[in-house]
NUVO-374322 format. One record per residue: x, y, z of N, C-alpha, C, O in turn. Coordinates in steps of 0.1 Angstrom, whole numbers, plus 5000, padded with zeros to 4 digits. Example, Ala and Ser with C-alpha at 12.3 -4.5 7.8 and 13.67 -1.06 7.14 Angstrom:
% residues 2
513249435078512349555078513249675078514249675085;512849785071513749895071512950005079513450115080;
//
This chain:
% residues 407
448705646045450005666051450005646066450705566073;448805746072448605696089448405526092448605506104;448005426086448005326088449205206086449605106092;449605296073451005236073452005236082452805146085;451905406088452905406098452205346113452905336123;451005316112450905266125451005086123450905016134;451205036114451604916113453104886114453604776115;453604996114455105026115455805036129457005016131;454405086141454705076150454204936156454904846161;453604936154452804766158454104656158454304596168;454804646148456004576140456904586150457304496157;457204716150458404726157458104686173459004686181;456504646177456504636190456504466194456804406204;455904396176456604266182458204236181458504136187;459104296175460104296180460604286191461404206194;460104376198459804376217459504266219460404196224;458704226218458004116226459203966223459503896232;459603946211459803816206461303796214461803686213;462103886220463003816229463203796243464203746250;461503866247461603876257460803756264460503756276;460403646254459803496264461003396257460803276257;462203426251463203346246463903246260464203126260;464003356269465103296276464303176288465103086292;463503186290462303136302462502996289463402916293;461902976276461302846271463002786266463002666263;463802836266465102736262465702756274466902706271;465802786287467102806296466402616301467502566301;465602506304465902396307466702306295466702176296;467302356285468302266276469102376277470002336285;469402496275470602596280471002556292472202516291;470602546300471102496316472402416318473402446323;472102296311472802136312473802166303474902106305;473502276289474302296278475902346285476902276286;475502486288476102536294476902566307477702656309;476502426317476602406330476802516338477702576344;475202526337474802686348474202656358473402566355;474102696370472802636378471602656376471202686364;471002646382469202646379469102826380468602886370;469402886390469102986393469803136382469603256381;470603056377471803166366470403256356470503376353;469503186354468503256346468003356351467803456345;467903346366467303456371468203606369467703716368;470003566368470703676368471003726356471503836354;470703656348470603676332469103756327469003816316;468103746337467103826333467003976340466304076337;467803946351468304066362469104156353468604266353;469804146347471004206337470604246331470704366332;469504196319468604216306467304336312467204446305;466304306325465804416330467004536332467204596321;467604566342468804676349468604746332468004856330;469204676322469904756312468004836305467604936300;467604716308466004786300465704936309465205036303;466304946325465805046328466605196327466205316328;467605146326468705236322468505316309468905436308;467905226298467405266285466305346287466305446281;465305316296464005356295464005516301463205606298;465105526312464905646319465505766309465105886309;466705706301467505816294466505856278466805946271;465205766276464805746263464205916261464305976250;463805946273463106056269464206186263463906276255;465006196267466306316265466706236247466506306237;467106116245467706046238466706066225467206096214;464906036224463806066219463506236210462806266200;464306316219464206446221465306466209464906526199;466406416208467506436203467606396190468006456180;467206286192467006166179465206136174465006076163;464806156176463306106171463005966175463705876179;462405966174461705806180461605736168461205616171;461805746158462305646145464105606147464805506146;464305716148465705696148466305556164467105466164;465605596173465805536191465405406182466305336179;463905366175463905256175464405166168464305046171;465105226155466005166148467005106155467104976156;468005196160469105186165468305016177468704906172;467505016188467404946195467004806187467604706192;466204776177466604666173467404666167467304546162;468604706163469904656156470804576171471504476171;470504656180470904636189470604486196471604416200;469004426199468904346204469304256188470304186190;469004256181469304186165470904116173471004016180;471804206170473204176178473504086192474203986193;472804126200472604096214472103906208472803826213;471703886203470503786200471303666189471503536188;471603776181473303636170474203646187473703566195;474703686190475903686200475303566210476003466212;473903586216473403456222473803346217474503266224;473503326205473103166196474803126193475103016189;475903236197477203136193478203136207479303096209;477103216215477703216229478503086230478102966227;480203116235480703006241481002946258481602846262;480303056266480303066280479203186288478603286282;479203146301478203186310478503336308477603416310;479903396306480403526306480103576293479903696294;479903546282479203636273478003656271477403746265;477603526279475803596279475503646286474403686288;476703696297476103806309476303946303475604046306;477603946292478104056286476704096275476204206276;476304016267475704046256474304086264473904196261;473304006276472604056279472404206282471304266286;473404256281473004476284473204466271472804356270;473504496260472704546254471304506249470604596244;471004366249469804336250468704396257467604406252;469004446270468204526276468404656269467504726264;469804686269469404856263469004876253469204986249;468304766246467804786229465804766233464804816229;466004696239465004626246463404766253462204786251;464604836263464004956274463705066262462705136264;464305096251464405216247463305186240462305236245;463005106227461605086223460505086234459705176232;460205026243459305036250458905166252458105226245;459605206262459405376263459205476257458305556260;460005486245459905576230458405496224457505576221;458105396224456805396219455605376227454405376223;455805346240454605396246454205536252453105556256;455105606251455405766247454405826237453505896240;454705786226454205806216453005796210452405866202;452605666216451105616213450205676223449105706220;450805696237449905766245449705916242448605976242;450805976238450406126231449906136217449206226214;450106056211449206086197447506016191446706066184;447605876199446605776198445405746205445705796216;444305686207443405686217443805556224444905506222;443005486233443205436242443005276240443305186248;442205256224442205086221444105066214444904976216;444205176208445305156202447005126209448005086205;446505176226447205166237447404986237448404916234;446104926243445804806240446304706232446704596236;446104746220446804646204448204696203448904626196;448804816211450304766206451004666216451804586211;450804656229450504586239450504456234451404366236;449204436226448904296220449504256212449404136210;450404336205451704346192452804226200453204106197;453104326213454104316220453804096225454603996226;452804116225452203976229452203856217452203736219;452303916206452503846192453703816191454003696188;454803906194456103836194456303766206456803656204;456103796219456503716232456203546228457003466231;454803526221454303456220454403376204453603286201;455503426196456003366190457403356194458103336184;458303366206459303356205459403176214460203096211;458703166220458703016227458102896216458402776216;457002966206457002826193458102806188458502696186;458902946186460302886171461202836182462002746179;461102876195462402776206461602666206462202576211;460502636203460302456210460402386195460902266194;459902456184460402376170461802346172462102226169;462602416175464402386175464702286181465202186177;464102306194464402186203464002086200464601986204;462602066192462201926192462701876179462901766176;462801986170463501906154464701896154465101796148;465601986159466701966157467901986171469002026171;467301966180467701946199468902096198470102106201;468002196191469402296193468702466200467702516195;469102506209468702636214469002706209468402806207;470602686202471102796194470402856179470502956173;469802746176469202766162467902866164467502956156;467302806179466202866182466903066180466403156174;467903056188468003216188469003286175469403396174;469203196168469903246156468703276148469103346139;467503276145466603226141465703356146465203416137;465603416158465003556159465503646155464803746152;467203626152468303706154467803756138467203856136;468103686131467403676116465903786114465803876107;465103736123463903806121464203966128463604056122;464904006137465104086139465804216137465704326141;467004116128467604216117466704266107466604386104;465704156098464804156092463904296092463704376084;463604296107462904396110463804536109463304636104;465104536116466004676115466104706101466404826100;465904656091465904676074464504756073464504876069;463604706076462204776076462304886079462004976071;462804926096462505006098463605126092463305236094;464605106086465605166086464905186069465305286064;464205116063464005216052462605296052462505386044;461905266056460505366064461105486074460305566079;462605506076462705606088462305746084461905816093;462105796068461305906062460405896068460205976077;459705816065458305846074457405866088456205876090;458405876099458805906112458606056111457706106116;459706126102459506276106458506276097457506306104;458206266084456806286079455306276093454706366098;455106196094454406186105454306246119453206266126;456006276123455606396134455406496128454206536131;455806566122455906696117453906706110453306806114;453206626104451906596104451406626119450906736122;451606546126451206566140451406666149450706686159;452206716147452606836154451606966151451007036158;451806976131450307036124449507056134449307166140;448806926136447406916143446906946150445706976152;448306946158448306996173448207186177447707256186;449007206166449007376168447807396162447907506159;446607336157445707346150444707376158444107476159;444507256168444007206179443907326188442807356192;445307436190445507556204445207626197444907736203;445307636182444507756177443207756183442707826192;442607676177441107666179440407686192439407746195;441307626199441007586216441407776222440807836231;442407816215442407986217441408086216441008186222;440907986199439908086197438708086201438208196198;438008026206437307956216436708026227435608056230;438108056233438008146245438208056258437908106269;438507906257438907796264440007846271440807926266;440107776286441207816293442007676297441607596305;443207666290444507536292444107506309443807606316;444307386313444407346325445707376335446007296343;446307486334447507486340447607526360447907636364;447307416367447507446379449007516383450107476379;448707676392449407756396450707636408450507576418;451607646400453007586413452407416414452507336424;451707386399451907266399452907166403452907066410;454107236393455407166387456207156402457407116402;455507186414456307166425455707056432456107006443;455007016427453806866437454706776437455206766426;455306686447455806616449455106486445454206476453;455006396436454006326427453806196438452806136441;454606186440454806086451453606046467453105946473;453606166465452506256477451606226472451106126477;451006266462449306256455449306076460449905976459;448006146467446906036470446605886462445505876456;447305796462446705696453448205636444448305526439;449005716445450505666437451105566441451105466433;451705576456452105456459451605336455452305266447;450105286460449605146459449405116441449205006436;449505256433449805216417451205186417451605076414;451905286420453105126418453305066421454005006414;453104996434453104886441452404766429452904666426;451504806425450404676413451104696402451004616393;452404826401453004796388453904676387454104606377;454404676401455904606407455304466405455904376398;454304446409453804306410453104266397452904146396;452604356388452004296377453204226369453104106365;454504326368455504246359456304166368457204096364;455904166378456904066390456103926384456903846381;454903896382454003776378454103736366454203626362;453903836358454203806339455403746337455703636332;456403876341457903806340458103666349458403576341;457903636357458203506367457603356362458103246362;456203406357455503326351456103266336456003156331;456703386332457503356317458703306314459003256303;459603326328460803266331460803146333461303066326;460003116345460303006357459002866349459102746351;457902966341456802856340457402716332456802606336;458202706323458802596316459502476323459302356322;460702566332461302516343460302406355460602316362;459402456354458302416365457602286359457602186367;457202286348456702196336457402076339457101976345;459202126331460002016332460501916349460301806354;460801976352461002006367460301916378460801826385;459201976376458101916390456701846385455901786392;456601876370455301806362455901706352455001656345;457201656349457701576340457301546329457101436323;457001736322456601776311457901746300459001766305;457901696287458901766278459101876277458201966280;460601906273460802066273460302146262460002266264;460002066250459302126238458102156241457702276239;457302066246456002056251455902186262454802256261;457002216271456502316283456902466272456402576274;458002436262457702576255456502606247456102726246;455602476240454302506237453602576248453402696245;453402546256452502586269453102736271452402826271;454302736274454502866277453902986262454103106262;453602956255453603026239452203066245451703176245;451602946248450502966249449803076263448703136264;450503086267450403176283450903326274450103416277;451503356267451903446258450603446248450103556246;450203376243448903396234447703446245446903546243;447903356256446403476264446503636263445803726259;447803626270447903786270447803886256447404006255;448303786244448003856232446503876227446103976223;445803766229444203756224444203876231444403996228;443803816244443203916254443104076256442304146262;444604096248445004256242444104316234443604426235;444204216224443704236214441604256211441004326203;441204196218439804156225439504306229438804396226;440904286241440304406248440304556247439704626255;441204626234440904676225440104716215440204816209;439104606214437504646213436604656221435504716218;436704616236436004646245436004776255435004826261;437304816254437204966256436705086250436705206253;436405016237434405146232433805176239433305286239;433705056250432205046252432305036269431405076276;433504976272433704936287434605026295435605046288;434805066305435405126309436905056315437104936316;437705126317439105036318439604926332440204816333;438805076346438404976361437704896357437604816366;436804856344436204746350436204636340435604526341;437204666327438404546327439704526333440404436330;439804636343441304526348440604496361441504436368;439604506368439504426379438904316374439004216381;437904286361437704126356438604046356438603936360;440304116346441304086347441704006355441603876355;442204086366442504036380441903936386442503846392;440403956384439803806391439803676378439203566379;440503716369440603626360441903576364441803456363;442803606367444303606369444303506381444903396380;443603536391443803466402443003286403443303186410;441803326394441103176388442803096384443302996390;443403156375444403096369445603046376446002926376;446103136383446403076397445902956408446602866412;444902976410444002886414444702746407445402676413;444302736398444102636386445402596387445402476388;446602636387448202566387448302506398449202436399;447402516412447802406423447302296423447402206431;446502296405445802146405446102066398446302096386;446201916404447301846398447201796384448101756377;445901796379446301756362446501836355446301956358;447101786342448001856332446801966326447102086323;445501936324444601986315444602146326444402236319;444602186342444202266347445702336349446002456350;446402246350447802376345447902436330448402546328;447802396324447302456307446602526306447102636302;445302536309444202576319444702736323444402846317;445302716333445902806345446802896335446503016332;447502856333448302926321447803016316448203126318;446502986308446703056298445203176306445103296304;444603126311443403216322444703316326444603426320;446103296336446703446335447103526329447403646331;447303446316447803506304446303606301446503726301;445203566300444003656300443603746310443103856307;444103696324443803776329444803906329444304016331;445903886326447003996329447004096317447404216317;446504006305446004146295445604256292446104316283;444504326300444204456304444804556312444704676311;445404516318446304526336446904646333446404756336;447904636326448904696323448704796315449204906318;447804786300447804916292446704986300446705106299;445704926307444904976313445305066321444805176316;446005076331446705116344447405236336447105346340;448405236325449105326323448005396315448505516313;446805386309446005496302445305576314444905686311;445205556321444405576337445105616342444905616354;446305666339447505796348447005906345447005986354;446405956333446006136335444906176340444706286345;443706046339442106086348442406046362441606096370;443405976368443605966380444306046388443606086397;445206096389446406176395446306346384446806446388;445806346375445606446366446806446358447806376360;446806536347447406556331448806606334449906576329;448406706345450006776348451006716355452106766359;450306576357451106516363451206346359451606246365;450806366346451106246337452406166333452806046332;452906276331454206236319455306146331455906036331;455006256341456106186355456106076355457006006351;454606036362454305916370454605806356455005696358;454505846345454105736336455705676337456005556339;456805776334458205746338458005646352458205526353;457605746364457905636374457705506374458605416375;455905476371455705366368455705236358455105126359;456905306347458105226341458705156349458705036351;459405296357460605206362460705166374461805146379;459505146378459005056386458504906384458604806392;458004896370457504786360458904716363459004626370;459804766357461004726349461904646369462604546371;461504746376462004706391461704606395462604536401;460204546392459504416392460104326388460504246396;460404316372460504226358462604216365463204106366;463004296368464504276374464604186387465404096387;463604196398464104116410463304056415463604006425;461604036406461103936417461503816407462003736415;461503776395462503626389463503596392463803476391;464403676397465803666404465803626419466703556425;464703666425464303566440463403516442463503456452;462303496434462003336427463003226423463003116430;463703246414465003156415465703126425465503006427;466503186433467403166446466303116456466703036464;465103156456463903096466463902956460464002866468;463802926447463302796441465102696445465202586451;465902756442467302666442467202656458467002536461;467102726468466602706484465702596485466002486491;464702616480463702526485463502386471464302286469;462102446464462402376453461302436441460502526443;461402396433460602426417459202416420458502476412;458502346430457202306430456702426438455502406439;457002516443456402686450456202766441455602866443;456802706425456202836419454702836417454402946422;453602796413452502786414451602886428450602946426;452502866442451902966453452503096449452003206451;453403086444454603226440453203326436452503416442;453403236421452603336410451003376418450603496420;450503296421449203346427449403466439448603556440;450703476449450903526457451303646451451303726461;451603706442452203816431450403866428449803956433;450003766417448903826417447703856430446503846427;447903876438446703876453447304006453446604106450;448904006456449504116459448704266451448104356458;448804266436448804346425447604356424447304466419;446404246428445104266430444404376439443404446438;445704346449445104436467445304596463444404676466;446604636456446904766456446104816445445704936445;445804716436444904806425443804806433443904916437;442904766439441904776445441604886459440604926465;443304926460443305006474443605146463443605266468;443805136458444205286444442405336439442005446438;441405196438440105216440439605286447439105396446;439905216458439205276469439305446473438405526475;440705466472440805596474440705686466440705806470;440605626451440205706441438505756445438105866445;437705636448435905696450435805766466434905846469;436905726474436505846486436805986480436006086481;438005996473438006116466437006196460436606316460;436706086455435206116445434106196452433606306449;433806076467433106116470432906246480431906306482;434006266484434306396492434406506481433706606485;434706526473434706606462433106646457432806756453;432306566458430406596455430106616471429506716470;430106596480430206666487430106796495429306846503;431406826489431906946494431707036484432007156486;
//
C-alpha cells in the first residue's frame, strides 16, 4: 500500500510538471496565432507564477483543513480546467483570465507535496519526486511539437494535456481513501517514535525563545534565497524564452526547438532521478556544486555557434540544475537548524516562485528592447549569479563550523 500511495504521489507530481514547459514550446506559433507581441509570454507566465504564489503561501492553513489529498485533487481539476479553457481560448484576455487559476492549481500541489515528502520521506525520495516533476515538464514540449508538426495546431497540443490531466483528477479522486489511510498510518509512527524517544530518557531539541529568531537574521539565509531566486529565474527563462531563441536567432523549426526544449526538461529529469541514487552515498554540497559547474559548462556551450553545442548546452543545464533545488531545500534543517525549518522552507518557496514570476518577464521586455540573441549571456549570467550565493552560504556555513570546534 506504501508504494502505491507513493506512486500516487509521484503522479500527481507529473501533473505539475506537464503544464509548466507548455507555454515556452508553443508561444512561437501562439504568438502570430493570436497577434501578441513577443514579450506577452513573459506576462502570461508572470500571472501563472503570482497565482502559484498565492496558492503556495495559503497551502499550509488550506492543507490543515483539507488534507493534502483533498488540496491536490481539487488543484488538478483546476489546472485540467485552466488548460481545456487554453486550447479554445478566443483572445489574449482569456488567457490572462484562465492563467490564475492555472497557477492556483499549479502552487498548491507543489507546496502540499513537498510538505509532505520532506516530513514523512528521506532525502532520495525528495529527489525522484522532483524528477516526477521533470517527467511531465518534459513531456509537455514532445506532445506540443507532435501537434505542431502533424497537424500545425497549439490548440490540440493543449487540449491534449487537458485530457491527461483530467485523467489524472479521476485517479486521484478515487484513491482519495487512501490519503487519510496513510496519514492516519503515519501519524501511528510518529507517536510511536516520542514514545520511545520518552522512554529513552532523550531530550527533544527545543531551543528556549526560539520561536522569536527573526529567521532572516540567521547567518547564511539571505545568499540561500538569493540562489533560490536565481535557480528558478534560469530554469524558468531557459523554459520560456529557449524555443523563442531557437526560432528566432538560430533559424530552428519550431517543432524541432520544442524537441530541444523536451530535451532540456529530460536533463533535469534523468539527472533527478540519477541523483537520487547518489545521495546514498554522496553528500548533497557536493552534488549541487558539481551541478552548478555543470550548469555553467552549459551556458558556456549556448554562445557557441553550432547547432550540435546548443543541444549540447541545453541539455548539460538541464543536468546541471537537477540537484540544485531538491538539494537546497533538504539542506534547510542541517543548515539554519529544525526549529527553524518549516519557515525558511515557506520562505524559500516564495522566493523560488519570485524568481519563476519576474526574471522571464524582464528577460522578455529586455529581449523586445534589445533582441532574442542575449538570451544565451542571460542564462549563464542567472546561473554565475545562483552559483556565487550558494557558494557564499558555503562559505559561511564552514567559518561557522570552524569557529564552533574552536571554541
Amino acid at each position: 500500500m506504501a508504494t502505491l500511495f507513493l506512486a500516487i504521489i509521484y503522479l500527481a507530481f507529473i501533473s505539475l510538471g506537464i503544464p509548466d514547459s507548455l507555454l515556452g514550446s508553443a508561444w512561437p506559433v501562439m504568438r502570430p496565432d493570436m497577434n501578441a507581441s513577443f514579450g506577452f509570454a513573459g506576462i502570461l507566465s508572470m500571472i501563472v507564477a503570482a497565482g502559484t504564489i498565492v496558492s503556495s503561501l495559503a497551502s499550509g492553513s488550506l492543507v490543515q483543513r483539507m488534507g493534502t489529498g483533498k488540496i491536490t485533487l481539487i488543484s488538478c481539476c483546476l489546472t485540467a480546467g485552466a488548460l481545456l479553457g487554453f486550447s479554445m481560448s478566443p483572445s489574449l484576455l482569456w488567457l490572462v483570465f484562465l492563467a490564475i487559476p492555472l497557477g492556483l492549481g499549479g502552487g498548491a500541489i507543489d507546496a502540499a507535496l513537498n510538505h509532505y515528502v520532506a516530513e514523512n520521506y528521506k532525502a532520495h525520495h525528495m529527489n525522484w519526486l522532483h524528477c516526477f516533476w521533470g517527467v511531465g515538464a518534459t513531456m509537455g514540449p514532445i506532445i506540443m511539437s507532435y501537434f505542431i508538426a502533424e497537424h500545425h495546431s497549439w490548440r490540440d497540443g493543449y487540449w491534449t494535456v487537458s485530457i491527461i490531466q483530467f485523467t489524472l483528477a479521476v485517479i486521484l479522486f478515487v484513491t482519495l481513501p487512501l490519503w487519510k489511510r496513510i496519514a492516519a498510518i503515519k501519524e501511528a509512527e510518529r507517536r510511536n517514535d516520542e514514545v520511545a524517544e520518552d522512554y529513552s530518557g532523550s531530550e527533544k531539541m527545543q531551543p528556549e525563545g526560539s520561536f522569536k529568531v527573526n529567521v532572516l537574521q540567521i547567518k547564511g539565509v539571505k545568499p540561500t534565497l538569493i540562489a533560490f531566486l536565481f535557480y528558478c529565474g534560469v530554469e524558468s527563462t531557459v523554459g520560456l524564452w529557449g524555443a523563442s531563441y531557437l526560432v528566432s536567432a538560430r533559424n530552428i523549426t519550431a517543432e524541432t526547438a520544442a524537441w530541444w526544449i523536451s530535451l532540456y526538461y529530460g536533463g533535469i529529469t534523468m539527472g533527478r532521478f540519477i541523483t537520487g541514487f547518489i545521495t546514498l552515498k554522496v553528500h548533497n554540497r557536493v552534488l549541487i556544486r558539481g551541478g552548478q559547474m555543470v550548469a555553467v559548462a552549459g551556458g558556456v556551450m549556448l554562445l557557441l555557434p553550432h547547432p550540435s553545442f546548443m543541444l549540447t548546452g541545453l541539455i548539460f543545464i538541464g543536468l546541471g540544475l537537477a540537484p540544485i533545488f531538491p538539494g537546497l531545500l533538504h539542506e534547510t534543517p542541517s543548515r539554519f537548524g529544525r526549529e527553524h525549518a518549516a519557515k525558511l522552507m515557506g520562505y524559500q518557496m516564495a522566493v523560488a516562485y519570485t524568481g519563476t514570476t519576474f526574471l522571464p518577464p524582464l528577460f522578455g521586455l529586455l529581449a523586445t528592447q534589445t533582441s532574442i540573441a542575449v538570451f544565451p549571456y542571460i542564462a549563464l549570467a542567472f546561473v554565475l549569479f545562483m552559483m556565487f550565493s550558494v557558494e557564499k552560504v558555503n562559505y559561511i556555513m564552514n567559518n561557522l563550523a570552524k569557529y564552533s570546534k574552536e571554541k
